[in-house]
C-alpha positions in Angstrom: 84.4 83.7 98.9 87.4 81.6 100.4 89.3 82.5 97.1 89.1 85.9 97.5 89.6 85.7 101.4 93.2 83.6 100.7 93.7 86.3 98.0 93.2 89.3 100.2 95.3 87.8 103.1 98.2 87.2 101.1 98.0 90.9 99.5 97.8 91.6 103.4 101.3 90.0 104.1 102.7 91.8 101.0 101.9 94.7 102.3 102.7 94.2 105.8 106.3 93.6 104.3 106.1 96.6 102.0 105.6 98.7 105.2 108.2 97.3 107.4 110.6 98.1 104.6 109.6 101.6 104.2 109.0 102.3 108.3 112.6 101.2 108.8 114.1 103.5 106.2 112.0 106.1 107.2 113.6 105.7 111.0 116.6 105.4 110.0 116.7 108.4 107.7 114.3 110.7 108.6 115.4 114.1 109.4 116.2 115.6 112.6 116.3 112.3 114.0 119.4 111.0 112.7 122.4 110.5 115.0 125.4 110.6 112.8 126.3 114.4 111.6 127.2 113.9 107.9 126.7 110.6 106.3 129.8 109.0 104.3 129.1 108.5 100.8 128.6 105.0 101.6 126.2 105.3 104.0 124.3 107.5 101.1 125.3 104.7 98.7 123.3 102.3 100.7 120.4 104.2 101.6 119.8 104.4 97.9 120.2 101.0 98.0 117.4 100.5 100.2 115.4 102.9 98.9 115.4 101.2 95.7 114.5 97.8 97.6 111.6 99.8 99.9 110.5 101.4 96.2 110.5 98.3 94.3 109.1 96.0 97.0 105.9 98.8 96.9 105.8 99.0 93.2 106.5 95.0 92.1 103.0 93.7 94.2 101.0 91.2 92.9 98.2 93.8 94.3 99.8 95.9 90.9 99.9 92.9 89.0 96.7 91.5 89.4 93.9 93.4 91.4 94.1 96.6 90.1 94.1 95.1 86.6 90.5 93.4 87.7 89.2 96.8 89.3 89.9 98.6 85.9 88.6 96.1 83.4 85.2 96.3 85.9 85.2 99.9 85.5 85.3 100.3 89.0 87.0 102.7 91.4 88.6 105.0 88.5 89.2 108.0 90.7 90.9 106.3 93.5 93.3 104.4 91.3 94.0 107.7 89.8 95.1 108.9 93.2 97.0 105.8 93.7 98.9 106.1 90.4 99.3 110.2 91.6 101.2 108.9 94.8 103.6 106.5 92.9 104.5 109.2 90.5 105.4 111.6 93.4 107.2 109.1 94.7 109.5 108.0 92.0 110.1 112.4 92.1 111.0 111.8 95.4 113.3 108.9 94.7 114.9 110.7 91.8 115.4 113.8 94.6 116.7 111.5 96.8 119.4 109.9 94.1 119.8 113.3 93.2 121.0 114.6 96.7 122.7 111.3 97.5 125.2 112.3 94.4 126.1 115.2 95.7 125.8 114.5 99.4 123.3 117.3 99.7 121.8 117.9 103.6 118.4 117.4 101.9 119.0 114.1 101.0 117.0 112.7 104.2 114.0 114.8 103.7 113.6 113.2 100.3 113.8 109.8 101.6 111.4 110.2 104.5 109.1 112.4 101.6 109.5 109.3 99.0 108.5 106.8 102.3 105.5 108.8 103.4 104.1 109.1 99.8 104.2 105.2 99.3 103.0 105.0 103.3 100.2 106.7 102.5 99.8 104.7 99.0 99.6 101.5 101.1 97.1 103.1 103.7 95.1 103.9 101.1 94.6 100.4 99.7 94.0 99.1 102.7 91.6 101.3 103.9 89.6 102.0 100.5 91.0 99.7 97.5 90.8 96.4 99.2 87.1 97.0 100.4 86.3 98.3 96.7 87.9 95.2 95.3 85.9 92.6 97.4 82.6 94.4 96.2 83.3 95.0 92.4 85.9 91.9 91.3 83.7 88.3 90.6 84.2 85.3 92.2 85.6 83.6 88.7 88.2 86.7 89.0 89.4 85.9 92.5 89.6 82.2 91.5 92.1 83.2 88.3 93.9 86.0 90.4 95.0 83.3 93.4 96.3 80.9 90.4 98.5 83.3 88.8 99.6 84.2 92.3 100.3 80.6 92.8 102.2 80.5 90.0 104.0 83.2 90.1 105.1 82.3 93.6 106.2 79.1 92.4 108.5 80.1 89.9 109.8 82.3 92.2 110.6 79.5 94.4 111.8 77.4 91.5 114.2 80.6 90.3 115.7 82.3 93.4 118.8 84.6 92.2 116.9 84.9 89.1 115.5 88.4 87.8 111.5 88.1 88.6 109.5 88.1 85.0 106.2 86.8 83.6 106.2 83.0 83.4 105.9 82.4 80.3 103.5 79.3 79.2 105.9 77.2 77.9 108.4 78.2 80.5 106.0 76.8 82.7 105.1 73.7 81.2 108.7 72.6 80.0 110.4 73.0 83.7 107.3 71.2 84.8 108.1 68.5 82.6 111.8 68.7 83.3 110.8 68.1 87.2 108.7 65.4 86.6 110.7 63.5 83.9 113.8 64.2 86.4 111.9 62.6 89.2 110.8 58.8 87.1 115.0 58.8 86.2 116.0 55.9 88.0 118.4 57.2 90.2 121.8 54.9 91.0 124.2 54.8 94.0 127.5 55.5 92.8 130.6 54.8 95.3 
């Protein structure tokens, strides 16, 4: 119970990040709202920018990674996931739009962002609301307990390899910077001067 507890909470924070990211694009893009009359191609340049960021930081979540994985191989909640997997792919339509406008600094360019933000919005909503309830019912205990290691992990090499590309630890990858830490650490260690 306490696994699954630590689990959820930390999906929570993801999240909570996720949605900041996509709320503050959303203001600063959506239309009608914005105060400059025609952005630069810059300013386009980094909107994609952060729309990638707002995209990927939605699409790269251990939530992906690891609990919707559990829900299918239970066999549980098939339908919603469905509609989950629906509003990413309308979204990455929406991103494309929004690239696509961007390259030719197209007026419409700000109603595909803020369409691209809503759709992952509501994607996060969503799992919240009915994927995180449907998870605590249908994944085992044993499951939870596996899912907070690997996130433990994973947020370990992450640590261990900031300014790397993120990618699946790989066991030996694992093991042999473990053992590189810990034979680093029994190295006497001399003052030079």
């Amino acid at each position: 119970m306490l696994t699954s507890t630590y689990t959820l909470v930390a999906l929570s924070i993801e999240q909570a990040s996720a949605r900041i990211g996509l709320q503050s694009l959303l203001e600063r893009w959506q239309p009608g709202i914005r105060q400059q009359a025609t952005p630069t191609p810059r300013d386009l340049e980094l909107a994609c920018d952060a729309l990638r960021v707002a995209f990927d930081n939605c699409y790269w979540r251990k939530l992906d990674k690891f609990v919707v994985p559990a829900l299918r191989r239970a066999g549980a909640g098939a339908g919603l996931l469905a509609e989950l997997d629906g509003l990413t792919l309308a979204a990455i339509g929406a991103r494309a739009d929004a690239h696509a406008a961007a390259a030719v600094n197209d007026p419409g360019f700000g109603a595909a962002i803020a369409r691209c933000c809503n759709l992952l919005l509501e994607r996060l909503e969503r799992e919240e609301r009915e994927l995180f309830p449907l998870a605590r019912i249908h994944v085992p205990s044993e499951v939870w307990f596996a899912i907070a290691n690997r996130m433990l992990v994973q947020d370990a090499w992450q640590n261990e390899n900031r300014g790397y590309p993120a990618g699946p630890v790989q066991a030996g990858a694992a093991a042999g910077n473990s053992l590189r830490q810990s034979t680093a650490a029994s190295a006497p260690h001399y003052a030079t001067h």
